[in-house]
ROSE-4610 file (N, C-alpha, C; in Angstrom, 1 decimal, always signed):
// ROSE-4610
residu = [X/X/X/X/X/X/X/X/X/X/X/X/X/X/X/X/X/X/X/X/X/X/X/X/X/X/X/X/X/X/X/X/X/X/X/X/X/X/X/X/X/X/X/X/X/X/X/X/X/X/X/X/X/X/X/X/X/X/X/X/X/X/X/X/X/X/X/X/X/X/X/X/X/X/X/X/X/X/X/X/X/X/X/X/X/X/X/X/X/X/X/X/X/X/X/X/X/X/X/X/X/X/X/X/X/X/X/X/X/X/X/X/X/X/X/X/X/X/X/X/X/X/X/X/X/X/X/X/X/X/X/X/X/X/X/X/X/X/X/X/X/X/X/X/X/X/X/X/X/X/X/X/X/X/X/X/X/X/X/X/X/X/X/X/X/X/X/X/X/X/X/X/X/X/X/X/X/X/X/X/X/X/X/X/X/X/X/X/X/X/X/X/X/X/X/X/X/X/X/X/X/X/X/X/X/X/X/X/X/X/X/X/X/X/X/X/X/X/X/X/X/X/X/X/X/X/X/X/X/X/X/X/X/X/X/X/X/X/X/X/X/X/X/X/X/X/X/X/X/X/X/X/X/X/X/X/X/X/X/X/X/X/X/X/X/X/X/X/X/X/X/X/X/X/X/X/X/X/X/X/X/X/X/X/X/X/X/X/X/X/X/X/X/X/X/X/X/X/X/X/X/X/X/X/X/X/X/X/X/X/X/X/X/X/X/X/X/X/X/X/X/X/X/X/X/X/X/X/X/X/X/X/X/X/X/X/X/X/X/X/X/X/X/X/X/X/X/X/X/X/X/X/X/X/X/X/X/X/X/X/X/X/X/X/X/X/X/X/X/X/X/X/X/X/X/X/X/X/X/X/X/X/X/X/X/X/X/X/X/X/X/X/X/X/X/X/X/X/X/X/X/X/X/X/X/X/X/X/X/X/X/X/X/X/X/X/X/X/X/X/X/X/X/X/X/X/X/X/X/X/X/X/X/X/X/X/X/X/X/X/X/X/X/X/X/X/X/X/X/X/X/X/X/X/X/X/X/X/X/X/X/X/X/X/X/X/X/X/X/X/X/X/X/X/X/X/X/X/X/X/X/X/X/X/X/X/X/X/X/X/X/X/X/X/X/X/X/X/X/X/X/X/X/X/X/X/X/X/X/X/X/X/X/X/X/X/X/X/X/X/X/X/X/X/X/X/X/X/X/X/X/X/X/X/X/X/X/X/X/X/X/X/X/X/X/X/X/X/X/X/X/X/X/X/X/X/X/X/X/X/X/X/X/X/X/X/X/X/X/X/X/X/X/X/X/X/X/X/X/X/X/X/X/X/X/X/X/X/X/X/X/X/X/X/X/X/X/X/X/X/X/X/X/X/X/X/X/X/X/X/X/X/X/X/X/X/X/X/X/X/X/X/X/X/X/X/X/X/X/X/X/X/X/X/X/X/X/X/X/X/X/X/X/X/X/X/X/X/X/X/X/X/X/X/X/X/X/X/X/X/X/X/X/X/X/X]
num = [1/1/1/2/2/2/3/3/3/4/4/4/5/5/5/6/6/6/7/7/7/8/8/8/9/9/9/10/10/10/11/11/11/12/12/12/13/13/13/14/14/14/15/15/15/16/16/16/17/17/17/18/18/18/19/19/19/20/20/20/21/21/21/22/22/22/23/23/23/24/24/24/25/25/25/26/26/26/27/27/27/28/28/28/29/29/29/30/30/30/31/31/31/32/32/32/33/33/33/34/34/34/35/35/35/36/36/36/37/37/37/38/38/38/39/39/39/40/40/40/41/41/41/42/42/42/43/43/43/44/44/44/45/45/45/46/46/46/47/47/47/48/48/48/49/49/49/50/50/50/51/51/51/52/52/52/53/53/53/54/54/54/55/55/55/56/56/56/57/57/57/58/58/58/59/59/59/60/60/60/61/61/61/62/62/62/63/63/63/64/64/64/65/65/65/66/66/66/67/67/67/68/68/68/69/69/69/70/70/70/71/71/71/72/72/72/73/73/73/74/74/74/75/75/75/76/76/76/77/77/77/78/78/78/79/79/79/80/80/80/81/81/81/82/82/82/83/83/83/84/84/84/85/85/85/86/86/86/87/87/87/88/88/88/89/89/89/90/90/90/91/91/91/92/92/92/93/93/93/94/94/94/95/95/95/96/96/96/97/97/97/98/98/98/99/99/99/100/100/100/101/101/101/102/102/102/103/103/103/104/104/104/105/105/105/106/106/106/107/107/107/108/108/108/109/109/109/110/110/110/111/111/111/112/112/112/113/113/113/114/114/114/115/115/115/116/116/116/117/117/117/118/118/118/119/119/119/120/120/120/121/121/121/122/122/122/123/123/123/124/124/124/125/125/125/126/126/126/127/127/127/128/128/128/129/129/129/130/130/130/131/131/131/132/132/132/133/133/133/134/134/134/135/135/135/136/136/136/137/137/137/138/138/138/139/139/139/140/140/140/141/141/141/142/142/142/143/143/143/144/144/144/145/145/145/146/146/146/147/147/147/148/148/148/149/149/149/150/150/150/151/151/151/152/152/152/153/153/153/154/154/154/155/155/155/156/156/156/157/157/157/158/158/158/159/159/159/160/160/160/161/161/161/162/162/162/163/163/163/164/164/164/165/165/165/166/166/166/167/167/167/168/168/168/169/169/169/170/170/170/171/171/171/172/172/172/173/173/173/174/174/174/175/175/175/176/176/176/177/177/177/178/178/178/179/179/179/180/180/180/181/181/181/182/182/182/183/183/183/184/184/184/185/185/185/186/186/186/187/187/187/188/188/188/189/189/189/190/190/190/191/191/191/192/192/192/193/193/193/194/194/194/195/195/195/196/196/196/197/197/197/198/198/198/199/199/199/200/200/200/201/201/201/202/202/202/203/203/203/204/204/204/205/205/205/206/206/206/207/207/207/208/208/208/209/209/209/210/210/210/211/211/211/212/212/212/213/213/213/214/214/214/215/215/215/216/216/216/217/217/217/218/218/218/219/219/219/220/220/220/221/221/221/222/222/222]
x = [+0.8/+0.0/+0.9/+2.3/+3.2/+3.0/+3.1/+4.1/+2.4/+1.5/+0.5/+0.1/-0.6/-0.6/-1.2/-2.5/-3.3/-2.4/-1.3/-0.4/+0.2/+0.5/+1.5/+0.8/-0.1/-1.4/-1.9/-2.1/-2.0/-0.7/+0.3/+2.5/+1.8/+1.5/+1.7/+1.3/-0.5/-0.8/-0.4/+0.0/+0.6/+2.6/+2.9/+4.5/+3.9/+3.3/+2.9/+2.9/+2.3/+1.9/+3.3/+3.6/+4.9/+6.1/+6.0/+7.4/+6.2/+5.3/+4.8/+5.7/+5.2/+5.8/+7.2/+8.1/+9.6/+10.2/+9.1/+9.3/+8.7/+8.4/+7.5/+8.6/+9.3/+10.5/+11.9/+12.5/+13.5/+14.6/+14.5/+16.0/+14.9/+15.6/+15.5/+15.1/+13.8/+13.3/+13.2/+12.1/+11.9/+10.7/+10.9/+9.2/+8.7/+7.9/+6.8/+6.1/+6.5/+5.7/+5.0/+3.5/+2.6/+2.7/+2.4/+2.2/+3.4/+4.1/+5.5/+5.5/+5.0/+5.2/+6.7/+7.4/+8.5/+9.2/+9.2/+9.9/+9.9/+9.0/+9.3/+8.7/+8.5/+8.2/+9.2/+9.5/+10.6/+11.6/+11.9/+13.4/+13.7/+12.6/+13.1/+12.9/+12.8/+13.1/+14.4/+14.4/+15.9/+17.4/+16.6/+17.9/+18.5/+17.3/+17.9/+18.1/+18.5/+18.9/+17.9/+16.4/+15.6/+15.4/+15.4/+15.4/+14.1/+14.2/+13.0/+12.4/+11.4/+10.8/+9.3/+9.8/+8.9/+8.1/+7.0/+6.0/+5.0/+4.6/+3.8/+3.3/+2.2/+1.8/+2.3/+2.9/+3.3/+5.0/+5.7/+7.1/+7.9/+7.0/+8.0/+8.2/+7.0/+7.4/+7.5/+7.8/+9.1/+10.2/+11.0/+12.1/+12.9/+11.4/+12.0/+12.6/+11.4/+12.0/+13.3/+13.8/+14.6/+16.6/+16.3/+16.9/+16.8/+16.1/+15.6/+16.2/+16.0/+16.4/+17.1/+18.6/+18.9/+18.9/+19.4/+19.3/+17.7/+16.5/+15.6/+15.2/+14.3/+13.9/+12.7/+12.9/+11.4/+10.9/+9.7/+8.8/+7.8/+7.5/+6.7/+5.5/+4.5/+3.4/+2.0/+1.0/+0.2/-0.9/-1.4/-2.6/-3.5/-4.0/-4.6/-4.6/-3.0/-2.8/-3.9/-3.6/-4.3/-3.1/-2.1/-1.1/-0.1/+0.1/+1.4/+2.7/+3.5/+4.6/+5.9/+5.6/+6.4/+5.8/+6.9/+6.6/+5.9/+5.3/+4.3/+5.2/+4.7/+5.2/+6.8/+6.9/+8.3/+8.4/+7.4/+7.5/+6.8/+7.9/+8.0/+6.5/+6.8/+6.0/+5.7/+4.5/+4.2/+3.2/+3.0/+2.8/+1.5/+0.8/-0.5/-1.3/-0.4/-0.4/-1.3/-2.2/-3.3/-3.1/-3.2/-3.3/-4.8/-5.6/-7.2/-7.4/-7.0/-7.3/-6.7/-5.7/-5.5/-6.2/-6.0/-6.6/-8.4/-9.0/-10.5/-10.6/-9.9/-10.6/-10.6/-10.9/-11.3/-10.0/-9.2/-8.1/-7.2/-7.1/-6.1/-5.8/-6.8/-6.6/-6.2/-6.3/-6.3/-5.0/-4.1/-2.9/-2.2/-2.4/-1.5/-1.4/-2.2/-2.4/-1.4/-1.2/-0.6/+1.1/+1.4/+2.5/+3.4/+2.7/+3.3/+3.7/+4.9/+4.8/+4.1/+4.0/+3.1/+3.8/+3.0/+3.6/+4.1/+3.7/+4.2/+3.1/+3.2/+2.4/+2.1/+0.9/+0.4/+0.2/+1.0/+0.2/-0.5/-1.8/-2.6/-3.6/-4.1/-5.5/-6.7/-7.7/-9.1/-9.9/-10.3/-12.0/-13.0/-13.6/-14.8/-15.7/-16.8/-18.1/-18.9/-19.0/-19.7/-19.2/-19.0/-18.5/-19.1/-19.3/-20.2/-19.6/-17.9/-17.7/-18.3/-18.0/-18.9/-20.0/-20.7/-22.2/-22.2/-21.5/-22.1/-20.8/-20.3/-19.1/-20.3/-21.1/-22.1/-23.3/-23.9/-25.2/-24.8/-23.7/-23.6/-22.4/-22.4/-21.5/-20.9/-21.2/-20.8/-19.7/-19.7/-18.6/-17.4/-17.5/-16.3/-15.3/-14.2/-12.6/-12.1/-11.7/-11.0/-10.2/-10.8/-10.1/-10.7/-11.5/-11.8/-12.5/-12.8/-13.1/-13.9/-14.9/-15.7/-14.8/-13.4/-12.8/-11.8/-11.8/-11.0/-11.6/-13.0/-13.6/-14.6/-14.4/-15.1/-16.2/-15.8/-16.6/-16.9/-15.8/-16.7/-16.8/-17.3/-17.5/-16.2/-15.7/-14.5/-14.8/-16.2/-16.7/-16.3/-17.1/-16.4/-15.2/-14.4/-13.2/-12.3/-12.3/-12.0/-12.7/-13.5/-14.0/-13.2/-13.2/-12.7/-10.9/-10.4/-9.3/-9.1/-9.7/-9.9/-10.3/-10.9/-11.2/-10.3/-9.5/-8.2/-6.9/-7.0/-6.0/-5.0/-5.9/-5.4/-5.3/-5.0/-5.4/-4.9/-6.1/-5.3/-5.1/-3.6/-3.0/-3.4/-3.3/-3.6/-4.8/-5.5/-6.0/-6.5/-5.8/-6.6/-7.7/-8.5/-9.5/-9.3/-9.1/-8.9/-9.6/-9.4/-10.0/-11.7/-11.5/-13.1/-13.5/-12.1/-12.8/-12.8/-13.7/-14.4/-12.8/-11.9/-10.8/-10.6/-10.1/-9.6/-8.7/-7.8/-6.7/-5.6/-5.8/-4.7/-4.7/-5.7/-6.0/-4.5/-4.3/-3.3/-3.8/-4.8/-5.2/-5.1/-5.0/-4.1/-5.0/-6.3/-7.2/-7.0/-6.4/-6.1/-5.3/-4.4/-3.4/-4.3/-5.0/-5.7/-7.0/-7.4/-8.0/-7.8/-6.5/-5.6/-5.3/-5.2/-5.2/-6.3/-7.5/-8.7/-9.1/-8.4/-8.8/-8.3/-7.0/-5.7/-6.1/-7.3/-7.6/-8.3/-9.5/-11.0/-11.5/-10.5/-10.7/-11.2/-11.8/-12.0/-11.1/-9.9/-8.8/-9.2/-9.9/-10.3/-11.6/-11.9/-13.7/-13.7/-13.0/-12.8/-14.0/-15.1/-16.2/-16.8/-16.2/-17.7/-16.4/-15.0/-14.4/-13.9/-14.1/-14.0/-12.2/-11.5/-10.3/-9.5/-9.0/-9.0/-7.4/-6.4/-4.9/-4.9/-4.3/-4.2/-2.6/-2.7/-1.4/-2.3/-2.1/-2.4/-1.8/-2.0/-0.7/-1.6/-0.8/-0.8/-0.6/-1.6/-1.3/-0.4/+0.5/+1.3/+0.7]
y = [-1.2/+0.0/+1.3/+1.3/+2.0/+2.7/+2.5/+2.3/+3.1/+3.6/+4.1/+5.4/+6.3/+7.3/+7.4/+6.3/+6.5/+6.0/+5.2/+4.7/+5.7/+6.9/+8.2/+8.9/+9.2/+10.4/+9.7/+8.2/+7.8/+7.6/+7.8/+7.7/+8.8/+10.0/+11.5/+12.1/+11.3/+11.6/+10.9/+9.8/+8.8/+9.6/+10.1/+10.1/+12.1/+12.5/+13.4/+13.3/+12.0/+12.3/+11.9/+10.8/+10.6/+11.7/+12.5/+13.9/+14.5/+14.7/+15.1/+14.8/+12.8/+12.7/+12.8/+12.3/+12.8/+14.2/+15.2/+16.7/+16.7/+15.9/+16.3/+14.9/+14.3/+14.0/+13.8/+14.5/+15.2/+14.0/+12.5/+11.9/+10.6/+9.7/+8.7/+7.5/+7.1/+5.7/+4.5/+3.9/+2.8/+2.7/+2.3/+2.5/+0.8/+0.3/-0.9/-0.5/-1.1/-1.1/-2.2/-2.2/-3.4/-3.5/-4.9/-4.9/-4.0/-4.4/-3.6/-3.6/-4.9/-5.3/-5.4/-4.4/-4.4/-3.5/-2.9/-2.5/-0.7/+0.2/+1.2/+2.1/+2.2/+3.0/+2.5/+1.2/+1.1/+1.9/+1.6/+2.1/+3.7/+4.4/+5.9/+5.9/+5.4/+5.4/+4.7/+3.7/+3.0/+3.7/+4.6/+5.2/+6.6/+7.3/+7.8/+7.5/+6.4/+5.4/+5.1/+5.0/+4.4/+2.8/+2.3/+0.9/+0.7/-0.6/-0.7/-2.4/-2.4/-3.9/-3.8/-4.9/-4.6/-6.2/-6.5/-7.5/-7.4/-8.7/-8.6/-10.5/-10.9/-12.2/-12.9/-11.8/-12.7/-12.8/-13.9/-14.3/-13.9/-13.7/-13.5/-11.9/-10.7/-9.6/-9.2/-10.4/-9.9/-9.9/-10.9/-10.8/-9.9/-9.6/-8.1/-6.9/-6.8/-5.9/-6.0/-7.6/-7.4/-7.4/-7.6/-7.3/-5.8/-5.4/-3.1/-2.9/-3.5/-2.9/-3.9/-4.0/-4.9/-4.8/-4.2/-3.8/-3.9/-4.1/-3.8/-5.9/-5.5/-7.2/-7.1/-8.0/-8.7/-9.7/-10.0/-11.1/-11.2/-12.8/-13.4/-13.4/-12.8/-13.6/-14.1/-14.6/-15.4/-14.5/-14.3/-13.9/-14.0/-14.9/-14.9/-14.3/-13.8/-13.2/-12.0/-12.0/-10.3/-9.8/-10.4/-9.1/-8.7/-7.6/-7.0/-7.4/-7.4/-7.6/-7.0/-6.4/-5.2/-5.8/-5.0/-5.4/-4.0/-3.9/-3.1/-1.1/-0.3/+0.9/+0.7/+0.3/+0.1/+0.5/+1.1/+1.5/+3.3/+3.8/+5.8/+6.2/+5.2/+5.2/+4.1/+4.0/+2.6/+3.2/+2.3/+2.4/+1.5/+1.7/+0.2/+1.3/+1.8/+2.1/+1.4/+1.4/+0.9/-0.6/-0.9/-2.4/-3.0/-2.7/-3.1/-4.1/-5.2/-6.7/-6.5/-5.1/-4.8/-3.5/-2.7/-1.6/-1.5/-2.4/-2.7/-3.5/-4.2/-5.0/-4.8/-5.2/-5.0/-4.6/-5.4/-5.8/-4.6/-4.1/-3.3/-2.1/-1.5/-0.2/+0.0/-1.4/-1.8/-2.0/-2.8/-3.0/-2.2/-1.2/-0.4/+0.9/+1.0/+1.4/+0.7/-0.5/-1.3/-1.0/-1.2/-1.4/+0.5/+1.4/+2.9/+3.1/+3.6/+4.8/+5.7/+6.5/+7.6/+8.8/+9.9/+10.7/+9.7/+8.5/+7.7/+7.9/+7.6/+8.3/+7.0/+7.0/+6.1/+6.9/+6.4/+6.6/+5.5/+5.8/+4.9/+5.5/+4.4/+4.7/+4.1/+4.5/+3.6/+3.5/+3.0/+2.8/+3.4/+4.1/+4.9/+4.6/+3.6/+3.4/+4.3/+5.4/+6.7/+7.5/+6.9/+7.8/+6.6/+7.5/+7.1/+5.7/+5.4/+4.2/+3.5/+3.7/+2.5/+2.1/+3.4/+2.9/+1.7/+2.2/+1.4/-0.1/-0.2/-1.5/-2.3/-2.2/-2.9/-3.0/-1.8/-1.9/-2.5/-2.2/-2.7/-3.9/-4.5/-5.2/-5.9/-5.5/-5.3/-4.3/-3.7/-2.1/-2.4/-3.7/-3.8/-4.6/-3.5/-4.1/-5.7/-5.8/-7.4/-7.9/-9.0/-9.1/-8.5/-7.5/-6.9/-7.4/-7.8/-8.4/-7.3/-8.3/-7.3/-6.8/-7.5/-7.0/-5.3/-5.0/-4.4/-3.1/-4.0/-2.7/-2.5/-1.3/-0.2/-0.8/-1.7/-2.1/-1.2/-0.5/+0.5/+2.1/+2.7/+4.4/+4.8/+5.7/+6.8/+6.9/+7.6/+8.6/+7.7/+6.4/+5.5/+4.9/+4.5/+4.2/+5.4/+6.9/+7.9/+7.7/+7.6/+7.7/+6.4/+5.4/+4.7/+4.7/+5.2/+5.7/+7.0/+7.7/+8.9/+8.1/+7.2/+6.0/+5.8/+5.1/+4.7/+5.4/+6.5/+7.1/+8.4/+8.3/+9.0/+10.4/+11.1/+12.1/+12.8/+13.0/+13.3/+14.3/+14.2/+15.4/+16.3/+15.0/+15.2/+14.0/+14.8/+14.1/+14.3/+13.6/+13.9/+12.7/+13.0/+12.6/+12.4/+11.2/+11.2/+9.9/+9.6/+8.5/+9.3/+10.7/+11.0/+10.6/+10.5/+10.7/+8.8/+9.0/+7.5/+6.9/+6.6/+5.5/+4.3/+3.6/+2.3/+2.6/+1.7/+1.4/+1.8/+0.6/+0.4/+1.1/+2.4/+3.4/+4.3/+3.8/+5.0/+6.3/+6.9/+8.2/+8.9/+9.8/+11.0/+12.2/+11.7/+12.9/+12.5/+11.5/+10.9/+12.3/+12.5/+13.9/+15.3/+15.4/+16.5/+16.7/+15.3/+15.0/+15.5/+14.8/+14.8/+16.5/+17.6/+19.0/+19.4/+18.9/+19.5/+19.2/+18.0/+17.4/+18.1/+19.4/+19.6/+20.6/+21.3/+22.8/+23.1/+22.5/+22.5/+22.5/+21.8/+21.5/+20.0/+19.5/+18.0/+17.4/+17.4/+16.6/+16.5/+17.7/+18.1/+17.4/+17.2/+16.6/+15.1/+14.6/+13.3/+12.5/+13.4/+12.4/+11.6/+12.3/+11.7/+10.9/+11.4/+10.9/+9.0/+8.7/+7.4/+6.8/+7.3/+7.0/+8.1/+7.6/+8.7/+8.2/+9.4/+8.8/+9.9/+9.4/+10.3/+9.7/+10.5/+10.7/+11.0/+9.5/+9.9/+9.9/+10.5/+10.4/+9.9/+9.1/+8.5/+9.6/+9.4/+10.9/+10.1/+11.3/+10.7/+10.5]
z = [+0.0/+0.0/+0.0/+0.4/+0.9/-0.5/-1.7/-2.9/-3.8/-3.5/-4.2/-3.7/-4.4/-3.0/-2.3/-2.0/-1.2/+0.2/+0.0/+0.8/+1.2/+0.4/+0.6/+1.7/+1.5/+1.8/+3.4/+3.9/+4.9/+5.2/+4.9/+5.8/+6.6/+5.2/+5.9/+7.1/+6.9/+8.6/+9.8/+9.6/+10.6/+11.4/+10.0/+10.0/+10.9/+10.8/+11.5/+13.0/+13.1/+14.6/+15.4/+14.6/+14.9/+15.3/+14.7/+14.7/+15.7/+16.3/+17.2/+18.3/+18.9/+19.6/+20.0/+18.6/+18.8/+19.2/+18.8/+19.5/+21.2/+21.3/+23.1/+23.5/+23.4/+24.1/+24.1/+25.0/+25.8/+25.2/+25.1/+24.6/+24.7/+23.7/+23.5/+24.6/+24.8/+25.9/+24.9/+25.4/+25.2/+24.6/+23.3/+22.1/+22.1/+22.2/+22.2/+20.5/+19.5/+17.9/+17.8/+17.9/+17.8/+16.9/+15.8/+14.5/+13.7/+13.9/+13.0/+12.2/+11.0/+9.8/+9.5/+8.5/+7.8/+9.0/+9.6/+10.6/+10.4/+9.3/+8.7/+9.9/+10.8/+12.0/+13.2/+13.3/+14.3/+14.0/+12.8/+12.4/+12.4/+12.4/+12.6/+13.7/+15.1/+16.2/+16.5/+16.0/+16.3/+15.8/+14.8/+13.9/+15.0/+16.1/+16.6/+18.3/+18.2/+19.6/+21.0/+19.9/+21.0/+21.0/+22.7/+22.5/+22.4/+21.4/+20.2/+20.4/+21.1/+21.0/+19.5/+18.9/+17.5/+17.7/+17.4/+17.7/+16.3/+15.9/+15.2/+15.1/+14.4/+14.2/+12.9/+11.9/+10.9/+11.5/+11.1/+11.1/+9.6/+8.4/+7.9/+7.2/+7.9/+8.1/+9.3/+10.4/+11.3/+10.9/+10.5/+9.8/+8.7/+8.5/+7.5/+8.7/+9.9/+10.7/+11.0/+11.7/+11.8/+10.8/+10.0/+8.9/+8.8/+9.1/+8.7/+10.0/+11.0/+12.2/+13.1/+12.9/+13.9/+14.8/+15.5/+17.3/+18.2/+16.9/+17.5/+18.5/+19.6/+20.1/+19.3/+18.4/+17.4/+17.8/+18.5/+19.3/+18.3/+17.8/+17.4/+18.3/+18.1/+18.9/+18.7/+19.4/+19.1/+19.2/+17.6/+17.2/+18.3/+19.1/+20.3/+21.1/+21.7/+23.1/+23.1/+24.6/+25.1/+26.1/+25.3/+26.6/+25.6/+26.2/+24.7/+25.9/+25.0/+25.1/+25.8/+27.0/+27.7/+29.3/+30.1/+31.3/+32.0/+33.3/+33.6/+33.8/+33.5/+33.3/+32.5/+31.7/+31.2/+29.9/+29.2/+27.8/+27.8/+27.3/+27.0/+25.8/+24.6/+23.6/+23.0/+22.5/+22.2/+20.8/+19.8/+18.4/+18.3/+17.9/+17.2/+16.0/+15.4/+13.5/+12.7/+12.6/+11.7/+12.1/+13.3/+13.9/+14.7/+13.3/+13.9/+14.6/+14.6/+15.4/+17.1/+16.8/+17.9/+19.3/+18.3/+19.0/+19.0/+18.5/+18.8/+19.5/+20.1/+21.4/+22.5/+23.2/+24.6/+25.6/+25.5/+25.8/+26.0/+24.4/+24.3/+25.2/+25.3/+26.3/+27.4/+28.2/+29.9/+29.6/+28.8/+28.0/+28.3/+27.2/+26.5/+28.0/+28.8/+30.3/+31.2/+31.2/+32.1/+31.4/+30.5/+29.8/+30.0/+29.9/+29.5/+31.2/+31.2/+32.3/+32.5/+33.4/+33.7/+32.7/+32.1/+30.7/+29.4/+29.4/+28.2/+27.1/+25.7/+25.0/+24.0/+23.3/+22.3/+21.3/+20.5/+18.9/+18.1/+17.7/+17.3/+16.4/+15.4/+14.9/+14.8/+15.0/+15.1/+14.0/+13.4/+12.6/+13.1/+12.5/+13.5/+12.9/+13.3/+13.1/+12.4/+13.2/+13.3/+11.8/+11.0/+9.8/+8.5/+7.7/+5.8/+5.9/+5.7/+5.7/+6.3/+7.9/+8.5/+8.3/+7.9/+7.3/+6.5/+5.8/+4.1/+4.7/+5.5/+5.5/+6.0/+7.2/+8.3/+7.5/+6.5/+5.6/+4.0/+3.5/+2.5/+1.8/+2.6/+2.5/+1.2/-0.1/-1.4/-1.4/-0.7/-1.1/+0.0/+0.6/+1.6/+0.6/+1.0/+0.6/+0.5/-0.3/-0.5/+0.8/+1.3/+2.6/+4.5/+3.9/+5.3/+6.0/+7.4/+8.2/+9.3/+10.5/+11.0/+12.2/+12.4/+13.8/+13.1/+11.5/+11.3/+10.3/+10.3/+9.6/+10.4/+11.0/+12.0/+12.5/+14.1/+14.6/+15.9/+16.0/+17.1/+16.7/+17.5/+17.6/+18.0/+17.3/+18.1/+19.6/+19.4/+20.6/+21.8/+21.5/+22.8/+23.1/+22.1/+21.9/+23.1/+22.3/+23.4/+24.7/+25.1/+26.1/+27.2/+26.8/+27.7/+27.8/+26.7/+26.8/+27.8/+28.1/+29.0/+30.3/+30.7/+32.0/+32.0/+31.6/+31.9/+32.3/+32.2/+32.4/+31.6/+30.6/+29.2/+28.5/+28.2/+27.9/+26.0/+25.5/+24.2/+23.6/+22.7/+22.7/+21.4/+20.4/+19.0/+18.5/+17.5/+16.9/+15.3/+14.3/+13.3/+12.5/+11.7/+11.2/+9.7/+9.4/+8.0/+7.1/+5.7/+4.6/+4.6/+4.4/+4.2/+2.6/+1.8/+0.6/+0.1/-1.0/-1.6/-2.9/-1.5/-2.1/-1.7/-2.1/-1.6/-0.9/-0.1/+0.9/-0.1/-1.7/-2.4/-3.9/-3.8/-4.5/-5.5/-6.5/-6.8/-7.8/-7.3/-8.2/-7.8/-9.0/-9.0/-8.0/-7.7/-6.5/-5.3/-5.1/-3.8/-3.2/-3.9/-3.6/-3.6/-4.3/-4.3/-2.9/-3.1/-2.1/-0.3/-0.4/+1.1/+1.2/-0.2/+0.0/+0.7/+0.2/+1.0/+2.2/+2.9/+4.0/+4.6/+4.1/+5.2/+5.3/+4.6/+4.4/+4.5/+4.7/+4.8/+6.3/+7.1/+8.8/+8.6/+7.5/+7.6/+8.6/+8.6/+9.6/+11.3/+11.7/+12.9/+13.3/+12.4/+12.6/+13.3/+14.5/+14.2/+14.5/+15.2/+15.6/+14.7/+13.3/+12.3/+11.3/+11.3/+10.7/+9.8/+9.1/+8.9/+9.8/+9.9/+10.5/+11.2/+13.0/+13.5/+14.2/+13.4/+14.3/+15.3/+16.3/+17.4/+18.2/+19.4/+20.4/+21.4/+22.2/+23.7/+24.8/+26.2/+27.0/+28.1/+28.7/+29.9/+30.8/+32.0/+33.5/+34.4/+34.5/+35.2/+37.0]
């Protein structure tokens, strides 16, 4: 998806929130990357000497991570678990990047709570129910993507999503709202780009209640 622009136009908002967080801390800790894939978010953390645990369920785009990042600890794990992979308050920043099987379940919040220090921060994105996509993914099930599933296509509301992230302990810093316009994941047209101008200009980005996809930065209270 990397390699089309609708893949470009989703880096941008993600690789945003990202230089967020790398500007709100003071020197390199300890980053937790759920779902790593190929390692292309570990590695601009590892490149400027953060220790880097990278996790994912496939083995052989772990391997890529570690090949992309050697220094990083790359753990196989089981599609099943409900515990991430870190010990309790021991991780600064932690990643779950377009990792739907993850960050929709139940599990994950109490987690990703358990796992951060106090001021540790998540970057993550959700599926939001509450947006056109969701509509038509749950009512029209003809218009859903090759492959997509009900744990990864917008099975819950933002609104709540945040909310129980704010229960927990959370507070959020950033958030944008994005995939308003009618593309695919693996979209390469040429309004995808024009598109992403209007999102950035219009305030669409800001709207996340209704948004079809919502990346954010949240911080754990210390």
């Amino acid at each position: 998806m990397r390699g089309t622009r609708y893949g470009q136009y989703a880096d941008g908002v993600e690789s945003a929130l990202l230089q967020y967080v790398l500007s709100k801390s003071a020197k390199p800790g300890a980053l937790l990357d759920v779902g790593c894939e190929g390692g292309r978010w570990s590695k601009v953390f590892a490149d400027i000497g953060w220790r880097v645990t990278s996790t994912d369920v496939d083995p052989k785009v772990l391997r890529v991570c570690q090949t992309r990042v050697p220094n990083a600890r790359c753990v196989l794990v089981d599609p099943n678990s409900d515990r991430l992979e870190a010990e309790d308050e021991s991780v600064d920043v932690a990643l779950c990047v377009e990792v739907g099987p993850v960050i929709h379940t139940d599990w994950a919040i109490p987690e990703f709570a358990r796992v951060l220090k106090g001021g540790g921060r998540l970057v993550g994105v959700c599926w939001n129910r509450s947006s056109w996509r969701g509509f038509f993914f749950h009512n029209v099930p003809a218009l859903r993507s090759a492959g997509s599933d009900p744990l990864v296509g917008f099975p819950i509301k933002y609104r709540d999503f945040r909310r129980r992230m704010i229960e927990h302990g959370f507070r959020f810093e950033k958030e944008m709202g994005y995939a308003w316009g009618p593309f695919r994941r693996t979209s390469n047209s040429r309004l995808v780009t024009l598109w992403a101008s209007l999102e950035r200009y219009s305030g669409l980005q800001r709207i996340v209640r209704y948004a079809p996809m919502v990346a954010f930065v949240s911080r754990k209270e210390a």
